[in-house]
C-alpha positions as CSV (number, residue, x, y, z in Angstrom):
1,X,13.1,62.2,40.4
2,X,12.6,64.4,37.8
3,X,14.2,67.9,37.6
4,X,12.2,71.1,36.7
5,X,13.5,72.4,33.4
6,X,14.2,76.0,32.6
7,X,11.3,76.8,31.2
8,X,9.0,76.0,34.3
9,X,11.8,77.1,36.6
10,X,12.0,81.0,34.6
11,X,8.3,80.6,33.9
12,X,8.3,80.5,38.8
13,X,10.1,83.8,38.8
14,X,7.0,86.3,38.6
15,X,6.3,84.9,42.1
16,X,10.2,84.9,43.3
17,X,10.1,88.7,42.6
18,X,7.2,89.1,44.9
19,X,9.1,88.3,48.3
20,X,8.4,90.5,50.5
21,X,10.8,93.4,50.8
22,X,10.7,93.9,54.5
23,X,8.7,92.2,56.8
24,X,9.4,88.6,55.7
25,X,9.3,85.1,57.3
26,X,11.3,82.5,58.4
27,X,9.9,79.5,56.9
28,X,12.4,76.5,57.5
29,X,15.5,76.0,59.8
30,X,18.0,73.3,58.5
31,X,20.8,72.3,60.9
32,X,23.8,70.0,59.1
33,X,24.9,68.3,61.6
34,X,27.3,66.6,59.5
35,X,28.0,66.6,56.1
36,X,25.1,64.9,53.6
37,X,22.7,65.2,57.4
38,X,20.0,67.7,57.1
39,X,17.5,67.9,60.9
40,X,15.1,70.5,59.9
41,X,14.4,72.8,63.5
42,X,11.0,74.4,64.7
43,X,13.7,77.0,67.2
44,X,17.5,77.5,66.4
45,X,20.0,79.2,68.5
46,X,22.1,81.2,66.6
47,X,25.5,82.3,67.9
48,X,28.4,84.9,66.8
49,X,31.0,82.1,66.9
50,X,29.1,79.3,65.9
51,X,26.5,80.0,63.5
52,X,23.7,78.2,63.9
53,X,24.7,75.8,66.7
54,X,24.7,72.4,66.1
55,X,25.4,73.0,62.2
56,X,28.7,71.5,60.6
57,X,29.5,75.1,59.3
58,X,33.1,76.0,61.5
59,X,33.7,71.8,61.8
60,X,33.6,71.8,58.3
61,X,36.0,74.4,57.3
62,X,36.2,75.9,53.7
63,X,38.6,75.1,50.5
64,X,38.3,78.9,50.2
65,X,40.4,80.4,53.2
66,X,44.2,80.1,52.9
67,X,44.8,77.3,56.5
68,X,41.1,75.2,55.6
69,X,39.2,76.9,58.5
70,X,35.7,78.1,58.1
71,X,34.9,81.3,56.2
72,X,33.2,83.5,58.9
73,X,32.0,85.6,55.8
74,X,29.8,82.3,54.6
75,X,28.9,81.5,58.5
76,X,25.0,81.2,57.0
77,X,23.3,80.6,53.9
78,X,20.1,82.3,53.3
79,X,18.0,81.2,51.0
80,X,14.5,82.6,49.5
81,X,11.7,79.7,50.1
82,X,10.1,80.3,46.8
83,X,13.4,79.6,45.1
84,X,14.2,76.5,47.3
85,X,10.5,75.2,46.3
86,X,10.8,76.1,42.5
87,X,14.2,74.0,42.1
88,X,13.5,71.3,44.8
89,X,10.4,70.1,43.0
90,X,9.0,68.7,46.7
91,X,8.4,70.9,50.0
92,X,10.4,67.6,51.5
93,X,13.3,67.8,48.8
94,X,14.0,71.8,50.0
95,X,16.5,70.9,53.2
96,X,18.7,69.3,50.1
97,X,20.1,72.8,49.3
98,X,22.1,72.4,52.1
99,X,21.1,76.2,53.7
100,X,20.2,76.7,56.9
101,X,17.7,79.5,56.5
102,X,14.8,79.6,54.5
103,X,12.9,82.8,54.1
104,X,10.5,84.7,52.3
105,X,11.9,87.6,51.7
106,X,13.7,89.8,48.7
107,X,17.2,88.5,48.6
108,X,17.9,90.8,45.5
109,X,21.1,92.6,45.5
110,X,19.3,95.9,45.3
111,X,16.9,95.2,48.4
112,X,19.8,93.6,50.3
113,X,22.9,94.2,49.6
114,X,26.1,93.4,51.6
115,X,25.9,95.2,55.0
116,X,22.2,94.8,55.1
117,X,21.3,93.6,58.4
118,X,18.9,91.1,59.0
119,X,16.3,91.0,62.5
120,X,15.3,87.6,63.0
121,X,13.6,86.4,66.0
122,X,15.6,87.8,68.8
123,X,19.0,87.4,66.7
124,X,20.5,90.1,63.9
125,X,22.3,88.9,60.7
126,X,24.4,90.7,58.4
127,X,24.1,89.9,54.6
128,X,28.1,89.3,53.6
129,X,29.8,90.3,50.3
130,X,30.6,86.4,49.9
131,X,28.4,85.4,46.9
132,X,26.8,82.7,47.5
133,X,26.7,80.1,44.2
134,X,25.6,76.8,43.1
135,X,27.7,74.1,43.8
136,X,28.6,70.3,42.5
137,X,26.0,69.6,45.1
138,X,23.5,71.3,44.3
139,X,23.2,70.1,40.4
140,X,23.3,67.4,41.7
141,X,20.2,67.3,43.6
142,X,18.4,69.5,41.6
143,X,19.5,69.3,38.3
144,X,21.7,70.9,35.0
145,X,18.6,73.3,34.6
146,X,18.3,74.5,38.2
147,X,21.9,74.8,38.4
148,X,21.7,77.3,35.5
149,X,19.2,79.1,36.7
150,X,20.1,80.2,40.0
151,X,23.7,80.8,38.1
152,X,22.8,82.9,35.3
153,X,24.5,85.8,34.5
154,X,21.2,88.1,34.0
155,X,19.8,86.2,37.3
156,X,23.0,87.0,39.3
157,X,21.5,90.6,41.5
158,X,18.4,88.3,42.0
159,X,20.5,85.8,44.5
160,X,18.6,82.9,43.6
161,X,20.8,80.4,45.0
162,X,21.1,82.8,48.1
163,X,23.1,85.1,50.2
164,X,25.7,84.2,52.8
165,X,25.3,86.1,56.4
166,X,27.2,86.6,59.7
167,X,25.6,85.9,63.0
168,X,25.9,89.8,64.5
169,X,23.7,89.6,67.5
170,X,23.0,86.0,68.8
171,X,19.7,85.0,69.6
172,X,16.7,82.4,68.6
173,X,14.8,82.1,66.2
174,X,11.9,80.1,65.5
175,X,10.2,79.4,62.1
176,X,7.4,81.7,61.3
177,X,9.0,84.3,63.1
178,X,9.4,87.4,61.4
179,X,12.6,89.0,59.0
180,X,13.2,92.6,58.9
181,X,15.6,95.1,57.8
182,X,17.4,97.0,60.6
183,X,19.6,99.7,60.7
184,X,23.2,98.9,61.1
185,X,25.0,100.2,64.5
């Protein structure tokens, strides 16, 4: 397949910067089962322990924690749906980022920063101070160009590959349910 280059990926960010800033939706739930397995869900449970249950996430563990466990601070990914379309190329190429949340929604750093929580379906998220970056993965799939993007310095308070969340309130959710901003407790 080919890649989008940088120019038709910079040339997508007009409409990027138009996610809502409250009052979003959830467009696409991706469960990993296991690693390189991607089941795309019409209802998710998500869980303070678990994450989005059924997902790989605490299984997997994390090079990034001192004994290999799971980083509770990268428990979800979030990422915006215009982004994920812009660098996947194809709606069915989107689950290959590898998040489990897809939403339209302002991810910047200034609309949600760490702390911001996060009402989704009948479940609250907390946006974590975790970055969340492009990986060996995800050039992979999408390409040197879309790799740079969502990495660019001047691009980083945009969060175009994403923000990482904690599960803070379990619930479901269900795509086409709505995202909000609530106040934290």
């Amino acid at each position: 397949m080919d890649h989008p280059d940088l120019a038709m990926l910079e040339s997508g960010l007009a409409d990027v910067v138009l996610s809502p800033k409250d009052d979003g939706l959830l467009e696409l739930i991706v469960r990993r089962p296991a690693v390189a397995e991607r089941e795309t869900l019409a209802v998710g449970t998500l869980d303070e322990v678990e994450g989005l249950v059924g997902d790989c996430w605490r299984a997997r563990g994390s090079s990034g924690t001192q004994d290999g466990s799971a980083n509770p601070k990268a428990q979800l990914t979030l990422m915006n749906i215009r982004v994920a379309n812009l660098v996947a190329g194809a709606p069915e190429r989107v689950p290959l980022a590898g998040d489990q949340l897809f939403v339209d929604l302002d991810l910047r750093a200034e609309n949600a920063p760490p702390g911001t929580r996060l009402a989704i379906g009948s479940a609250v998220v907390e946006v974590s101070d975790e970055p969340h970056l492009g990986c060996r993965k995800f050039l992979d799939r999408f390409g040197r160009d879309a790799h740079r993007f969502v990495s660019m310095r001047e691009h980083r308070s945009l969060n175009l590959r994403g923000v990482n969340a904690m599960v803070v309130v379990g619930g479901t959710v269900a795509v086409g349910d709505r995202i909000s901003k609530v106040a934290s407790s």
